[in-house]
N, CA, C, O and CB atoms as a CASP TS submission, in Angstrom:
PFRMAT TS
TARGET T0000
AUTHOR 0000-0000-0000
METHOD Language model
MODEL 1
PARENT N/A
ATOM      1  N   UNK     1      85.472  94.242  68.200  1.00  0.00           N
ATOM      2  CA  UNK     1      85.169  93.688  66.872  1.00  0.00           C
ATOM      3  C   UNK     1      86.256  94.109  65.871  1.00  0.00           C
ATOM      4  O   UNK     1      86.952  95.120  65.968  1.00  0.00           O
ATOM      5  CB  UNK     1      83.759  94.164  66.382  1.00  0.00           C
ATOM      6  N   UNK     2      86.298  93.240  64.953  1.00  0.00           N
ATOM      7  CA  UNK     2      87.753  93.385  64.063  1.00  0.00           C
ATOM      8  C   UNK     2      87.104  94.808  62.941  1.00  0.00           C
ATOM      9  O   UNK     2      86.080  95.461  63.141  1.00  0.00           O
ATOM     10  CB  UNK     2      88.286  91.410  62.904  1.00  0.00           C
ATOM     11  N   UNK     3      87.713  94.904  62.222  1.00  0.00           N
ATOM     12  CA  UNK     3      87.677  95.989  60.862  1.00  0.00           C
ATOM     13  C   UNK     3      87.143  95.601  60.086  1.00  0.00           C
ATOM     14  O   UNK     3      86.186  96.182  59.574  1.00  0.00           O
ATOM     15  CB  UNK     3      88.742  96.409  60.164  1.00  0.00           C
ATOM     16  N   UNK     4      87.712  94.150  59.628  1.00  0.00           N
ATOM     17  CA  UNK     4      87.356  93.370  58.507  1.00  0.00           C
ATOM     18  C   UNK     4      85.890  92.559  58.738  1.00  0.00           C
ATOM     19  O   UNK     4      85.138  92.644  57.767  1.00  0.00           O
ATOM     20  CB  UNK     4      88.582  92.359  58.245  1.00  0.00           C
ATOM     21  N   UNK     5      85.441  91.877  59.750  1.00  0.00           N
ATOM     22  CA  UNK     5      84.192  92.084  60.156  1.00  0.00           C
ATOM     23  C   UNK     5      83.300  93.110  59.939  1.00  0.00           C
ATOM     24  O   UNK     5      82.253  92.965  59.309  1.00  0.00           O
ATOM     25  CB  UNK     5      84.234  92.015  61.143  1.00  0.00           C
ATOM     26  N   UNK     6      83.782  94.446  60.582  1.00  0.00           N
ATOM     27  CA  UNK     6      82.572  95.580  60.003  1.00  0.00           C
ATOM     28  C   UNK     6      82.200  95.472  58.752  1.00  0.00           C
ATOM     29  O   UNK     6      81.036  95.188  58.471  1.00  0.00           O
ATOM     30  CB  UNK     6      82.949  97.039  60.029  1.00  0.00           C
ATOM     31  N   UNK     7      83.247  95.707  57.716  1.00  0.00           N
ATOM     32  CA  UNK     7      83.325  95.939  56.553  1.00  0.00           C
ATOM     33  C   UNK     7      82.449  94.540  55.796  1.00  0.00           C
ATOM     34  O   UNK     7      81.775  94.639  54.770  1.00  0.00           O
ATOM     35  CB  UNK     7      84.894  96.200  56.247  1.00  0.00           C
ATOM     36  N   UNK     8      82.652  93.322  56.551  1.00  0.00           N
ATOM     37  CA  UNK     8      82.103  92.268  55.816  1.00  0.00           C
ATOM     38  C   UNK     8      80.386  92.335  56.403  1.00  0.00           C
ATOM     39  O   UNK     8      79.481  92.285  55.571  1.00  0.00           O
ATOM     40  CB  UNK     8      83.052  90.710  56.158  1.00  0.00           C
ATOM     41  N   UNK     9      80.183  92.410  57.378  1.00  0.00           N
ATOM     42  CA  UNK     9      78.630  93.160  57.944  1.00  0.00           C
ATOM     43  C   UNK     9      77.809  93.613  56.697  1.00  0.00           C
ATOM     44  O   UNK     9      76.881  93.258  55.969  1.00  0.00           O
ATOM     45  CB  UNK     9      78.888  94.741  58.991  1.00  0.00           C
ATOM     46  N   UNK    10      78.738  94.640  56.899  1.00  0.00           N
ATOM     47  CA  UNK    10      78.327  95.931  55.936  1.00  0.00           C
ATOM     48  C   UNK    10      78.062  95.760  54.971  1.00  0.00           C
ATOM     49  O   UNK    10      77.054  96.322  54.544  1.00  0.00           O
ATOM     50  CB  UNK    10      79.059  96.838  55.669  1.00  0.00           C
ATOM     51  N   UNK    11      78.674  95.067  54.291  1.00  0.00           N
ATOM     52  CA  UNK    11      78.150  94.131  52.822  1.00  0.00           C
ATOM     53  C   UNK    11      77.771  93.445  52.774  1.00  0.00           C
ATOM     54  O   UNK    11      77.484  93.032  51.650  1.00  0.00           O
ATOM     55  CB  UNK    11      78.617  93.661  52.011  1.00  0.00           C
ATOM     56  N   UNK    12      77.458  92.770  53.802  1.00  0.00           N
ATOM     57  CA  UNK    12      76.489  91.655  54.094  1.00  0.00           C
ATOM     58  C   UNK    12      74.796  92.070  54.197  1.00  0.00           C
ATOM     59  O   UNK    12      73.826  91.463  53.744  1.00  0.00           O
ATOM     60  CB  UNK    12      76.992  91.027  55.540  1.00  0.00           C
ATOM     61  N   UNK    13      74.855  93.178  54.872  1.00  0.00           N
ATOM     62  CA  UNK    13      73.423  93.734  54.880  1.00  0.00           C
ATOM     63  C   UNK    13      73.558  94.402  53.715  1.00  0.00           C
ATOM     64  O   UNK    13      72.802  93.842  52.921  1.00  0.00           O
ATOM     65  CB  UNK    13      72.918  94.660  56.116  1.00  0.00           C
ATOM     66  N   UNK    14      74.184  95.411  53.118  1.00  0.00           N
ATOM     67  CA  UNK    14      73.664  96.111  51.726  1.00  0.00           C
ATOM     68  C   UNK    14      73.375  95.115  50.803  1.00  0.00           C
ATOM     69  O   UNK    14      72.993  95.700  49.790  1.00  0.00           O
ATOM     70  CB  UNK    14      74.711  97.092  51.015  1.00  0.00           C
ATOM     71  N   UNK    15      73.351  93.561  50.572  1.00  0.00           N
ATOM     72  CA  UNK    15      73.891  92.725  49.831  1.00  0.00           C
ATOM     73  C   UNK    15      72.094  92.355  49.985  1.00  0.00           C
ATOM     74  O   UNK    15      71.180  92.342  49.160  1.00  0.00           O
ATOM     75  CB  UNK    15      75.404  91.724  50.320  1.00  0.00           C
ATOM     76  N   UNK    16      72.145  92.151  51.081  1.00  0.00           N
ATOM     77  CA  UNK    16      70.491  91.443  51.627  1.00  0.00           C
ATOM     78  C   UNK    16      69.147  92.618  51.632  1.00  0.00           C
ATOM     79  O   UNK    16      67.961  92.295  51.571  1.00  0.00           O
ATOM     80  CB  UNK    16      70.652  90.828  53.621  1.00  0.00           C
ATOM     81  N   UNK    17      69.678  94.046  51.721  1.00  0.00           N
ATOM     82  CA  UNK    17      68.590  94.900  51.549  1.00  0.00           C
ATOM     83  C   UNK    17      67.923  94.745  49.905  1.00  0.00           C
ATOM     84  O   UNK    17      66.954  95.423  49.565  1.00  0.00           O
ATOM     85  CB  UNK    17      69.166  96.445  51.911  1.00  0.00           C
TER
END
């Protein structure tokens, strides 16, 4: 998995919690 993926995840769920 790329870096920039994690990172977009990652703000993707804190975004939706």
């Amino acid at each position: 998995m790329d870096t920039k993926e994690l990172i977009f995840l990652a703000c993707y769920s804190l975004f939706l919690a």
